[in-house]
N, C-alpha and C positions, 0 to 999 in steps of 0.2 A: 566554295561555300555551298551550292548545289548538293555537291558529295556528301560532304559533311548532314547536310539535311535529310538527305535522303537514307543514308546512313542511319542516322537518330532517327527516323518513322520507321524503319527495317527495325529497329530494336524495341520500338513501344509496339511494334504490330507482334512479334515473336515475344511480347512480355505479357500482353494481353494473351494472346493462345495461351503459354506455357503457364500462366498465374488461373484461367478458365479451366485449363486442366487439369490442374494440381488439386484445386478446389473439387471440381466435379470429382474426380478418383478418390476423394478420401471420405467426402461426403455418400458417396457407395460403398468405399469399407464402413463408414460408422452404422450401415443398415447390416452388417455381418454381425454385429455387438450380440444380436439377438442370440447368434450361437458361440460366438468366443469372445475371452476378456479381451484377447488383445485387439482385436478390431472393436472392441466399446472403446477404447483409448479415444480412435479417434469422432468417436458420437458426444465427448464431451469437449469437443473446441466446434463444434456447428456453426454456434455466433461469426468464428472467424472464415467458416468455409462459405457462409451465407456474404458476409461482406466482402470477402474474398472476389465471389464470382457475382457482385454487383459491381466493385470495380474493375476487374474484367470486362465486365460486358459496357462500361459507362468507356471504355479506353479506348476499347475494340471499334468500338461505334464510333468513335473520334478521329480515329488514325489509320484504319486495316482499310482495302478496297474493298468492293460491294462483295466480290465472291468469297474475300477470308472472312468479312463482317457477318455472314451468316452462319458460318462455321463456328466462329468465337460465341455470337450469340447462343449457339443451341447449348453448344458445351457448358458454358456462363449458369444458361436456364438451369441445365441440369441441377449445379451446385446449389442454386437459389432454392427451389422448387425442395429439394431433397433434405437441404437443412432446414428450409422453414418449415416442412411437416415434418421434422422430427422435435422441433423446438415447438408447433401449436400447440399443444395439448397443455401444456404448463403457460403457455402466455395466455391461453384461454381462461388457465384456474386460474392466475390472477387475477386477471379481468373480472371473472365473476365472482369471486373468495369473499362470504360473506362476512360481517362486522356487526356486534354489537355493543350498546352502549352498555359501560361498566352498571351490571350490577351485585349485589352479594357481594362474596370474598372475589376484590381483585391481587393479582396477582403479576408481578412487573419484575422480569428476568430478561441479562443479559448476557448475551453468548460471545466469547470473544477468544480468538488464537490471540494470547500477551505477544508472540515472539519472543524465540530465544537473543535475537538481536533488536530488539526493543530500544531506540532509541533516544525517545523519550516517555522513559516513565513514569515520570511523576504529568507528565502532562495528560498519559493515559487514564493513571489512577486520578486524577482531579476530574475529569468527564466521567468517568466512573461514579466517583463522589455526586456529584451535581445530578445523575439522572437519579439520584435515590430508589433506589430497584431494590428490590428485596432479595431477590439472588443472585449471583453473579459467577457463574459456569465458566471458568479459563482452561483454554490447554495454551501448553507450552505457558507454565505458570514460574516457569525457572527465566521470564523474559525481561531484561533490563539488568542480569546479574540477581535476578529476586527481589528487587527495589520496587517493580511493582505491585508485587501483592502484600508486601511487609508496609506499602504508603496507604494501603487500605484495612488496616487492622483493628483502628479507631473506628471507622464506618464497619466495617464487619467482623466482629468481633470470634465467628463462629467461623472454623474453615475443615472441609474435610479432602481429606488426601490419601494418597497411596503411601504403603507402608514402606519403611526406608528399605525394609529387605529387596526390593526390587524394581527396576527402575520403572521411571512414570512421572506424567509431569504436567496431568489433570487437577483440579481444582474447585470444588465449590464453598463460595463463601454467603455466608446467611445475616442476616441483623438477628434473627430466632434461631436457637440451638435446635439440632437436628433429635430426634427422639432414638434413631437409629443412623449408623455410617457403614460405608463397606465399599469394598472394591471385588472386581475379579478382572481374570486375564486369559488369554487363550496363549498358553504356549509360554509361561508366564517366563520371564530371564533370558529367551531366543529373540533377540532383534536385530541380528546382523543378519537383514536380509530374510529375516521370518516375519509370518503375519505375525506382529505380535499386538494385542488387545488392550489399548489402556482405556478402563470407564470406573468413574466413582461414582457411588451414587449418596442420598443422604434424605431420610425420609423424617416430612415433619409435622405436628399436629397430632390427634389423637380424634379416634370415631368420622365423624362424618367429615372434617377438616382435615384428616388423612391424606397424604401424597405422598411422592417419590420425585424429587428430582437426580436426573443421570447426566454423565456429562461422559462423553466421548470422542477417541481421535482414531482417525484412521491412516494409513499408508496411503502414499501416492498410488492410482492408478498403474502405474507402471515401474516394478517389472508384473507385469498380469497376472494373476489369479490371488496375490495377498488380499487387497481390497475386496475380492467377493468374501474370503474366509474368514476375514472378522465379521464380514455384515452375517455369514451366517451363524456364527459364533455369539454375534451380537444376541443375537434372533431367537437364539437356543435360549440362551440368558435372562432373556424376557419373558419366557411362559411362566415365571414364579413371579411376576408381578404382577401388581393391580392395574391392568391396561388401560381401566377408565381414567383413574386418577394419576395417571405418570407425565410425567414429563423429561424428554429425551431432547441433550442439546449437545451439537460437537461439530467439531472439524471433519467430515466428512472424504474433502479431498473428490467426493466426487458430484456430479451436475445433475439436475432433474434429467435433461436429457439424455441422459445414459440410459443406458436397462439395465445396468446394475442397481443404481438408487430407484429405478420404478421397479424392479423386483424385493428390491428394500423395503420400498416402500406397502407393496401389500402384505410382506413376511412381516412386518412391524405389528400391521392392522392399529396403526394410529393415524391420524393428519397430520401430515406437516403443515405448519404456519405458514414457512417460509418459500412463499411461491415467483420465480423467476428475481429472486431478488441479488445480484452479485455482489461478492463480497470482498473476491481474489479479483490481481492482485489491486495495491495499495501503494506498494513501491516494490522495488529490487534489491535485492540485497548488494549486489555487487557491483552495480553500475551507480546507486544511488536513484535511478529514474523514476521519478513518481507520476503517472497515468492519468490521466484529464477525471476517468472515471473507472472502476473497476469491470470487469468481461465475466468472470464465471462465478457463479454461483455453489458453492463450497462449504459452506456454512449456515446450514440447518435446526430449526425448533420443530419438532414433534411434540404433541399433547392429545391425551384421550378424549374420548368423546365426553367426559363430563366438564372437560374446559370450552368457553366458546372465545372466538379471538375477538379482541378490542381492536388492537391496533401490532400493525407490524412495521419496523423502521431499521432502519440504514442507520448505522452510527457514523462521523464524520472518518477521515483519515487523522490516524492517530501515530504512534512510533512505532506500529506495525505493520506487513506484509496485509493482514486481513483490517478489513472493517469490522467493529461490533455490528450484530445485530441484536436488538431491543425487541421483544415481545409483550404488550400486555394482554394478561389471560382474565377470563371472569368465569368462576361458577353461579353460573343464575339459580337464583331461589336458593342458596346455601347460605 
């Protein structure tokens, strides 16, 4: 019985080292990101390198002797120390993200990945319904079979989309018809394995009631460098818009704490709403597993400087992989 114990402390002591070090090593590639995509990979799972090497260090202290337990400790520190200054800077802007109370034209848009395996959609589209938002920005709008966005056709009567010549599977739907529609694309018919660029956009009102709203998906971070070439692709696409009055929403696919989305982020020169807020995942597709609460943050609202934010929120778990998120916008004095 002895052995056997002693055994089992041999393996939680060499699981705290190997899990402190795993942590700390990746949480020092994600500080590479700054020069290559593929070490950004790993600056957007932080969350997990930071909690990583708190359980490490909380194991290590429990179970290793005084001479490994200082060893695990430093290593542990490393990971802790490294992701949480790459993740302050965004948990700060939240913390501080200021809010004002609706006045003038408000404005109340919902950003949501439908999923192409959407497994309930009609329970999606009924939360949908219920928040009465006046735009509703989907990618992966082919999710539930199409049953989701054909359950909201009554409630939004107005939808714009990409043209059947090419594939794409963004969405925006209005209660007010758009004045103008359109889409573009980088590379437009190459998606095996190409950056390829889905965004619609669909501009409404007239003179000073003037907008854009855009909706956008991007590629997984990995295989590295698609994700940068639509944000710059993106970014080109954007100097023939009205930057004060835009509004930019999409599946991003990638985290604040990246340097890709904070390089995104100044090439935009708008605000993101959406500060430290996760969104991913929701459930798995393949095991069925659904998550106490969601880890990364993936899914993004940008608005120019003539929007001021009311309120930012989390949508519940739906029959998708993502959460909505809910934005309401106000133009003061308009």
């Amino acid at each position: 019985m002895r052995l056997i114990l002693n055994l089992a402390l041999l393996l939680l002591r060499a699981g705290a080292l190997a899990l402190a070090l795993g942590c700390a090593l990746l949480a020092i590639a994600a500080q590479g990101g700054r020069w290559s995509a593929t070490l950004d990979t790993a600056a957007h799972f932080s969350p997990l390198w930071l909690v990583g090497g708190l359980l490490a260090a909380v194991l290590g202290a429990l179970v290793s002797r005084q001479e490994e337990r200082r060893a695990i400790l430093v290593v542990a520190a490393t990971a802790v120390i490294l992701s949480g200054l790459q993740m302050a800077p965004e948990l700060w802007a939240r913390a501080t993200q200021e809010t004002v109370a609706p006045g003038g034209e408000t404005l109340k848009v919902i950003q949501f990945n439908a999923w192409g395996d959407n497994d309930d959609p009609e329970g999606s589209a009924r939360w949908v319904i219920e928040q009465n938002a006046d735009i509703v920005l989907v990618e992966e709008s082919y999710g539930g079979r199409g049953r989701f966005h054909k359950l909201l056709r009554e409630a939004y009567p107005h939808r714009t989309a990409c043209p059947r010549t090419r594939p794409c599977q963004n969405l925006i739907l209005s209660k007010e018809e758009p004045t103008e529609q359109g889409d573009f694309a980088d590379r437009p018919g190459e998606r095996n394995g190409r950056p390829f660029l889905s965004v619609v956009y669909a501009k409404f009102g007239e003179g000073d009631r003037a907008f854009t709203a855009m909706n956008a998906h991007y590629a997984w971070p990995w295989p590295a460098g698609y994700q940068q070439a639509q944000s710059a692709a993106l970014a080109e696409k954007l100097t023939s818009f009205d930057h004060d009055n835009l509004i930019l929403t999409g599946d991003f696919n990638s985290t604040p704490w990246s340097f890709t989305l904070q390089r995104q982020d100044k090439a935009f020169a708008m605000e993101r709403r959406t500060r430290a807020m996760p969104s991913w995942p929701a459930r798995f597709e393949r095991t069925g597993f659904q998550p106490l609460f969601p880890i990364l943050p993936i899914d993004h609202v940008y608005a120019g400087k003539a929007w001021r934010t009311v309120k930012v929120e989390r949508g519940p778990r739906l029959g998708s992989d993502h959460r909505p998120v809910v934005v309401t916008l106000t133009r003061v004095g308009r």
